[in-house]
N, CA, C and O atoms as a printed pandas DataFrame, in Angstrom:
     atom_number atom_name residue_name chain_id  residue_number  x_coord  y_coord  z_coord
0              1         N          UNK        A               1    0.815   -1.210    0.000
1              2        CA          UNK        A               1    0.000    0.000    0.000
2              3         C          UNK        A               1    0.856    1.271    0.000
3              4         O          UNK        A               1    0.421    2.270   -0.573
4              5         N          UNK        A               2    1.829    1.287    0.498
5              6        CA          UNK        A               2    2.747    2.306    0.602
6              7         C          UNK        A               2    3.560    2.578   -0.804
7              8         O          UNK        A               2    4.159    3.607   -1.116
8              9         N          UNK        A               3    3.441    1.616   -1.405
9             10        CA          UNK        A               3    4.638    1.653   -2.713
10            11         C          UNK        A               3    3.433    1.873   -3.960
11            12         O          UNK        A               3    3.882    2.244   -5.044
12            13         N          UNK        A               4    1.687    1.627   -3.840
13            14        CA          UNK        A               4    0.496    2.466   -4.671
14            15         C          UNK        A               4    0.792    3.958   -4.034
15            16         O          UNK        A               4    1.532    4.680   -4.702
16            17         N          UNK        A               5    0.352    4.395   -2.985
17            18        CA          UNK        A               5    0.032    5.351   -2.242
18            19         C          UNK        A               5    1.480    6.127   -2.464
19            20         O          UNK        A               5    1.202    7.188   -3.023
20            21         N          UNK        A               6    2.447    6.065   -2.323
21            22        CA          UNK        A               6    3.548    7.171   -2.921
22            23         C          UNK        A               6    3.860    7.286   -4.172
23            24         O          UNK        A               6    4.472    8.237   -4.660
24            25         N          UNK        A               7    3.385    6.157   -4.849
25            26        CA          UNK        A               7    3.669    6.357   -6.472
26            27         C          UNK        A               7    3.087    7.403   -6.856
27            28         O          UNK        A               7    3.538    8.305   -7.562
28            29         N          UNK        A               8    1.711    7.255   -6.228
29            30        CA          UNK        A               8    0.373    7.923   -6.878
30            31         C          UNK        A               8    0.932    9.473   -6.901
31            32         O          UNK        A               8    1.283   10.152   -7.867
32            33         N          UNK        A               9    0.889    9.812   -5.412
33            34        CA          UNK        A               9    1.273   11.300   -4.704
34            35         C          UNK        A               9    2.442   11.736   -5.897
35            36         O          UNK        A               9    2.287   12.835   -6.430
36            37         N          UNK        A              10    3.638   10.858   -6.330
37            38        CA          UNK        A              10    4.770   11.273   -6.709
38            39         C          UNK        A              10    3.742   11.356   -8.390
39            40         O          UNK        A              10    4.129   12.430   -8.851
40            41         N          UNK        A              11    3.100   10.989   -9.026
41            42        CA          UNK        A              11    2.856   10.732  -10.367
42            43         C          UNK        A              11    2.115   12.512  -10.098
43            44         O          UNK        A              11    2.309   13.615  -10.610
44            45         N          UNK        A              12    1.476   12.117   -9.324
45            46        CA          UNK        A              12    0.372   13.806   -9.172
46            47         C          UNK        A              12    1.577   15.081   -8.707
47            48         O          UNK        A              12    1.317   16.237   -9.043
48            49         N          UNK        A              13    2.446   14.888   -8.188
49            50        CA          UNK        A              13    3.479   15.898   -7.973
50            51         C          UNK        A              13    4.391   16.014   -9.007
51            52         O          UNK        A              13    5.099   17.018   -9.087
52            53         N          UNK        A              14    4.457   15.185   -9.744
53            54        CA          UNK        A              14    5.537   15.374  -10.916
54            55         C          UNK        A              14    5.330   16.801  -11.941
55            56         O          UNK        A              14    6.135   16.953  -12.860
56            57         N          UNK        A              15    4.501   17.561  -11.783
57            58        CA          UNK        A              15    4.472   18.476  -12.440
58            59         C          UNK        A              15    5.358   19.892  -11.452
59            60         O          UNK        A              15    6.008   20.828  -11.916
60            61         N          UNK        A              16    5.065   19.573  -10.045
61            62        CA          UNK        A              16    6.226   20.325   -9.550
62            63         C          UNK        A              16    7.773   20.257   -9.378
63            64         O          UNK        A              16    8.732   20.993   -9.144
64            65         N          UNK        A              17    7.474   18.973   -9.626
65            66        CA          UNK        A              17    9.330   18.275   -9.494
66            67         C          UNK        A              17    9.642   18.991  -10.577
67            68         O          UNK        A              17   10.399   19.934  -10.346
68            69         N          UNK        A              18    9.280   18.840  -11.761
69            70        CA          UNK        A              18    9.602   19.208  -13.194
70            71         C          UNK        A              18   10.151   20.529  -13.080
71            72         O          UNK        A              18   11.321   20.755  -13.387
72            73         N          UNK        A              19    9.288   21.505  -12.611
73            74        CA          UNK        A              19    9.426   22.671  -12.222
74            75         C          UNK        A              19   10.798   22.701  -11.505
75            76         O          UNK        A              19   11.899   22.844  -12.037
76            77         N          UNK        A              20   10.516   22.538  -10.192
77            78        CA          UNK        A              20   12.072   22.866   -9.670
78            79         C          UNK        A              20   13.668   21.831  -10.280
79            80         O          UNK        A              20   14.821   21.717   -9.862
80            81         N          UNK        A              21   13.117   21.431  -11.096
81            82        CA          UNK        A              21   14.829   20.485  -11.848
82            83         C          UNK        A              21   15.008   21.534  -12.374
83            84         O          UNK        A              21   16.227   21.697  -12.305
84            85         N          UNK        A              22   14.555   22.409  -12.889
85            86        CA          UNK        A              22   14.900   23.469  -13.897
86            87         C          UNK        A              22   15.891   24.363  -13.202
87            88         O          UNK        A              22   17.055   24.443  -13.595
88            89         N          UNK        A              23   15.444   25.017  -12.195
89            90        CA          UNK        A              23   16.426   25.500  -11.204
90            91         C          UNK        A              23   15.306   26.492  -10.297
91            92         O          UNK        A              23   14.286   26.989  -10.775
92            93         N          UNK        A              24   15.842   26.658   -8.683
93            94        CA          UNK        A              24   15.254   26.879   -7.548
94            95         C          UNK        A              24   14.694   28.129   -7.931
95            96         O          UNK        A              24   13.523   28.408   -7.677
96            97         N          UNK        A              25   15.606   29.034   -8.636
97            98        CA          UNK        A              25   15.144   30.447   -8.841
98            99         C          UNK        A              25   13.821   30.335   -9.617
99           100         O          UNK        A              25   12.707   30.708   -9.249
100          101         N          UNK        A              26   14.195   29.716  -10.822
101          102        CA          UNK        A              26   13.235   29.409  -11.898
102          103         C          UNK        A              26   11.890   29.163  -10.806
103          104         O          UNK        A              26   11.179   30.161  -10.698
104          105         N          UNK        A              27   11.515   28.097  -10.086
105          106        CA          UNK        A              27   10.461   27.251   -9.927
106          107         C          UNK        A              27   10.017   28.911   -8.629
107          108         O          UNK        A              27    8.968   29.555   -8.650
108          109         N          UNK        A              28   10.939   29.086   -7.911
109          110        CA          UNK        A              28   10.373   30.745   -7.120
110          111         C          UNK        A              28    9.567   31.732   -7.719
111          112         O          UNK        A              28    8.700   32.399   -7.155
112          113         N          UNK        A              29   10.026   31.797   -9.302
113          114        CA          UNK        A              29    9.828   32.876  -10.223
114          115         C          UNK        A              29    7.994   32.469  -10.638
115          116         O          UNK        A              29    7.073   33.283  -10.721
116          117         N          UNK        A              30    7.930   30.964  -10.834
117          118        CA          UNK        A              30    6.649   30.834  -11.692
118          119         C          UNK        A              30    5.955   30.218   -9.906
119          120         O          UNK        A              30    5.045   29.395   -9.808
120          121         N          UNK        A              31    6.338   30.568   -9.262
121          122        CA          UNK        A              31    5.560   30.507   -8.140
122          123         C          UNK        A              31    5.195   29.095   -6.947
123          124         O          UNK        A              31    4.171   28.775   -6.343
124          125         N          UNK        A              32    6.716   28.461   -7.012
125          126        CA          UNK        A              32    6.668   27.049   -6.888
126          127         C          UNK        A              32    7.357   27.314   -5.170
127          128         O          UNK        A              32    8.350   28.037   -5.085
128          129         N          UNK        A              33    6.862   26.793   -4.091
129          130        CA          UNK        A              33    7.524   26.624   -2.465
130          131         C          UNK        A              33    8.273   25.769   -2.648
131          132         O          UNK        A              33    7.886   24.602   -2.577
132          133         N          UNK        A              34    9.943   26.167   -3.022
133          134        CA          UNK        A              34   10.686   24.725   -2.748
134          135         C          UNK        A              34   11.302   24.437   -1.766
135          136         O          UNK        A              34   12.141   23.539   -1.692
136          137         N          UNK        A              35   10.926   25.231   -0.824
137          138        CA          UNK        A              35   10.984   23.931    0.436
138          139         C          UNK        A              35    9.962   22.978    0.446
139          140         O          UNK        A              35   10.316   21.816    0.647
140          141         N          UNK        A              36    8.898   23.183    0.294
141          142        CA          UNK        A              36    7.858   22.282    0.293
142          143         C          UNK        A              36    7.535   21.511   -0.692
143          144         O          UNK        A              36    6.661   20.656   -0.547
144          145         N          UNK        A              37    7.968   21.628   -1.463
145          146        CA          UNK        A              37    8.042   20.787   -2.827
146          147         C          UNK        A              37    9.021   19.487   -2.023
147          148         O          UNK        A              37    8.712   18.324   -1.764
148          149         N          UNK        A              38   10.436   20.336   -1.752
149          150        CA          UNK        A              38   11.426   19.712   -1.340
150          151         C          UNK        A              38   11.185   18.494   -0.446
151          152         O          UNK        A              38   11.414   17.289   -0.541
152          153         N          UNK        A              39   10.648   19.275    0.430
153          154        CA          UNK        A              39   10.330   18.097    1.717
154          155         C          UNK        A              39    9.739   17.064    1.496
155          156         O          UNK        A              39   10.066   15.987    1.994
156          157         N          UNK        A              40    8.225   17.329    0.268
157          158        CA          UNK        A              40    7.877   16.513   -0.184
158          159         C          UNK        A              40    7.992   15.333   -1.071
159          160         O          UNK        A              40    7.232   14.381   -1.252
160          161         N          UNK        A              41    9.206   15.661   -1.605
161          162        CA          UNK        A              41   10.379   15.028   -2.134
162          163         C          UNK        A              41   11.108   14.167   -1.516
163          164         O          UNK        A              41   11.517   13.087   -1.943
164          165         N          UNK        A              42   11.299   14.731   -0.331
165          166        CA          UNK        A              42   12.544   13.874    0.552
166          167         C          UNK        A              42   11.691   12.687    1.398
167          168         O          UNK        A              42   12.049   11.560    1.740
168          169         N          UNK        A              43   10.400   13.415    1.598
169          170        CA          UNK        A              43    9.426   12.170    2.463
170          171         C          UNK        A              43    8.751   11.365    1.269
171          172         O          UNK        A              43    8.493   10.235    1.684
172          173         N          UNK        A              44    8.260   11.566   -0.438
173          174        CA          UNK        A              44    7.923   10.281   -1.071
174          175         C          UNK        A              44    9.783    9.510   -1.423
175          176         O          UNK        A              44   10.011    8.339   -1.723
176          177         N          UNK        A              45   10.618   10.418   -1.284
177          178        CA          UNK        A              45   11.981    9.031   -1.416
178          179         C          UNK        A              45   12.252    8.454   -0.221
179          180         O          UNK        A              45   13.036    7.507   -0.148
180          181         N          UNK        A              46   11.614    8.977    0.873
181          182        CA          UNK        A              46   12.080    7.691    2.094
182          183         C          UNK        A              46   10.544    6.307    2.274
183          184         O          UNK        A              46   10.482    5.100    2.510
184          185         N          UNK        A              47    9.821    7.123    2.067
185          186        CA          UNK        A              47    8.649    6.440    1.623
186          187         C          UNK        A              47    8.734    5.139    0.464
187          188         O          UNK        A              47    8.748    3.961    0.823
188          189         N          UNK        A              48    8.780    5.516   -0.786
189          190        CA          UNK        A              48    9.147    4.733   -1.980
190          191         C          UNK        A              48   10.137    3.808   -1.751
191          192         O          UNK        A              48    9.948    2.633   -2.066
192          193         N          UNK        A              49   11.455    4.272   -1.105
193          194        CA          UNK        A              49   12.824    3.450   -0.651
194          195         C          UNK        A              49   12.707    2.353    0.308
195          196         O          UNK        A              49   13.159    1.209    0.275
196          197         N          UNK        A              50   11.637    3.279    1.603
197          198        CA          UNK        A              50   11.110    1.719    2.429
198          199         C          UNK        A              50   10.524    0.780    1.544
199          200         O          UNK        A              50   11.117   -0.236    1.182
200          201         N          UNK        A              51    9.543    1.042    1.237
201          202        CA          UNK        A              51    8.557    0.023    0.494
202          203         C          UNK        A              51    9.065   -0.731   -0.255
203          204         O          UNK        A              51    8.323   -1.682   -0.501
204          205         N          UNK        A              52   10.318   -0.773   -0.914
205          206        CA          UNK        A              52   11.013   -1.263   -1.951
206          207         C          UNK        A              52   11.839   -2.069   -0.824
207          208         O          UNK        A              52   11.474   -3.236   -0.684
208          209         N          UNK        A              53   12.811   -1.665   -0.063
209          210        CA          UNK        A              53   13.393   -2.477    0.941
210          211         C          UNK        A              53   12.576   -3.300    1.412
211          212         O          UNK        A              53   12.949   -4.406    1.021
212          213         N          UNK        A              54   11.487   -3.418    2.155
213          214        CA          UNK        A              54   10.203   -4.003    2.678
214          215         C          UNK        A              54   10.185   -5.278    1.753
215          216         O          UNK        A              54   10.055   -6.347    2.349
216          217         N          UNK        A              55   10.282   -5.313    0.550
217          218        CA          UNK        A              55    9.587   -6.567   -0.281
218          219         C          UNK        A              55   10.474   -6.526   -0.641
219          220         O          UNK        A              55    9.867   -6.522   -1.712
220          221         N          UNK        A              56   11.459   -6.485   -0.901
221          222        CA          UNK        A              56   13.460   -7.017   -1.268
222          223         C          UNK        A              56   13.964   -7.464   -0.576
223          224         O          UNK        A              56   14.898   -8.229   -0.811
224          225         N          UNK        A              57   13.546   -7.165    0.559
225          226        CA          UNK        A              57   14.588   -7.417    2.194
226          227         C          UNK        A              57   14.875   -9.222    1.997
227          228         O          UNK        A              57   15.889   -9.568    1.391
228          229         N          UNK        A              58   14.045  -10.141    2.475
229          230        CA          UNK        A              58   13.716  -11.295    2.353
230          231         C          UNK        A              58   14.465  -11.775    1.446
231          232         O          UNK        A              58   15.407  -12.512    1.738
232          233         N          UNK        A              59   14.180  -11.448    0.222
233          234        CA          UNK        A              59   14.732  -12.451   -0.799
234          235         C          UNK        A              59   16.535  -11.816   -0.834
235          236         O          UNK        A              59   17.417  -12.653   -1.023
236          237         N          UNK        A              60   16.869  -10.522   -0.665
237          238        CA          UNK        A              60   18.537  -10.245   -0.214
238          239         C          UNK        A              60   19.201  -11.129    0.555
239          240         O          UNK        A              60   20.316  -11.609    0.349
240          241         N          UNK        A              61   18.166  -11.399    1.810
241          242        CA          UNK        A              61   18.530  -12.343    2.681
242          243         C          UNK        A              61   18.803  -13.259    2.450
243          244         O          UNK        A              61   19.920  -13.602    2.836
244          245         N          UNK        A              62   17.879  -14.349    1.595
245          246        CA          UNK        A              62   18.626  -15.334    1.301
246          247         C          UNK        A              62   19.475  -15.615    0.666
247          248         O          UNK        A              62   20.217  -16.593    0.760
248          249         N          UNK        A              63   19.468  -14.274   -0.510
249          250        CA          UNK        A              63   20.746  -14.236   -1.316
250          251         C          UNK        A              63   22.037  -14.564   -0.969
251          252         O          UNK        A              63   22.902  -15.223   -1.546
252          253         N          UNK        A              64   21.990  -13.706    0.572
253          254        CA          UNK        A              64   23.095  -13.602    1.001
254          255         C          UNK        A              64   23.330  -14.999    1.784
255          256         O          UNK        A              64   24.449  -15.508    1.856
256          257         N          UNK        A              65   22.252  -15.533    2.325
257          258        CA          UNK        A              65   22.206  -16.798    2.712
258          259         C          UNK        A              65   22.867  -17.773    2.441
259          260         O          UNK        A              65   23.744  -18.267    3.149
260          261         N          UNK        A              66   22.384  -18.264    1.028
261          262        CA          UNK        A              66   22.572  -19.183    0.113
262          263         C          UNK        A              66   24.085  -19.848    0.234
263          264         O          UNK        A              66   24.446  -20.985    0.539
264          265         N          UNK        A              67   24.568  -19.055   -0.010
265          266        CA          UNK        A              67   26.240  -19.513   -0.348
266          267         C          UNK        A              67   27.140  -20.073    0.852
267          268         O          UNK        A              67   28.072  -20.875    0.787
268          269         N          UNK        A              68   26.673  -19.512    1.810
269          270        CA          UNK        A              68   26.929  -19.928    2.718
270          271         C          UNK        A              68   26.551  -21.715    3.059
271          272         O          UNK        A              68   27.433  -22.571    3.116
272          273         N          UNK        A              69   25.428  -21.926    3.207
273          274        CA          UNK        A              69   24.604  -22.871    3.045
274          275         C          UNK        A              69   25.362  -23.896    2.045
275          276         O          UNK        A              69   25.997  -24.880    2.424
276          277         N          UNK        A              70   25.197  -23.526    0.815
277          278        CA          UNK        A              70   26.020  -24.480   -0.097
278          279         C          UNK        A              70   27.146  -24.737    0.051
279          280         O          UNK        A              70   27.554  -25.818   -0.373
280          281         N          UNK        A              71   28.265  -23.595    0.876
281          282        CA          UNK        A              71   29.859  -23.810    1.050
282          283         C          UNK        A              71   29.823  -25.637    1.753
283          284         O          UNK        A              71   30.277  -26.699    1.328
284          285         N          UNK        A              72   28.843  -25.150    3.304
285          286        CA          UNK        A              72   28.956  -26.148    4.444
286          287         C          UNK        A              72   28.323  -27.721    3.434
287          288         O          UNK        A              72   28.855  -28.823    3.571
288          289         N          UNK        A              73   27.454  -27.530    2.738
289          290        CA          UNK        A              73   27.104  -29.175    2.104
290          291         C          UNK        A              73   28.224  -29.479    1.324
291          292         O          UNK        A              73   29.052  -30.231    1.838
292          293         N          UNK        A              74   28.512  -28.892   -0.259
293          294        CA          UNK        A              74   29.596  -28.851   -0.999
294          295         C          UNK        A              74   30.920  -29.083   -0.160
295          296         O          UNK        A              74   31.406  -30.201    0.010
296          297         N          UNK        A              75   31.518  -27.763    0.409
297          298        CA          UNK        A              75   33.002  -27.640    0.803
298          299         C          UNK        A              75   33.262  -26.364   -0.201
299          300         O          UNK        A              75   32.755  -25.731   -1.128
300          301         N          UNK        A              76   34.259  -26.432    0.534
301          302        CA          UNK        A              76   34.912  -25.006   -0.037
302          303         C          UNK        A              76   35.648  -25.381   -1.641
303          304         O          UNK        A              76   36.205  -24.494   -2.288
């Protein structure tokens, strides 16, 4: 739900992001808060980044697992 729910926010904000890539002055000039743009920025990438860690985590794990596992049956 978190990785619908920030996509969404970020798909509907993308018209301000756009704006301030251009540059800070620029997005001030046509009337854009980039701090608040900003922030909002920085909270859908910690947002988006969990959610992605969240359902990766697990399978990293065993990634990292694995080899281990096979050293001790196999051998080195």
């Amino acid at each position: 739900p978190f990785t619908l729910i920030g996509g969404g926010i970020a798909l509907l904000a993308g018209r301000h992001f756009g704006v301030l890539a251009l540059d800070e002055t620029t997005g001030l000039s046509l009337g854009q808060n980039a701090r608040r743009v900003g922030g909002l920025a920085a909270f859908l990438i910690v947002v988006l980044a969990g959610s992605a860690v969240a359902v990766s985590g697990p399978i990293g794990f065993i990634g990292l697992l694995v080899p281990h596992i096979i050293r001790r049956l196999v051998g080195g």
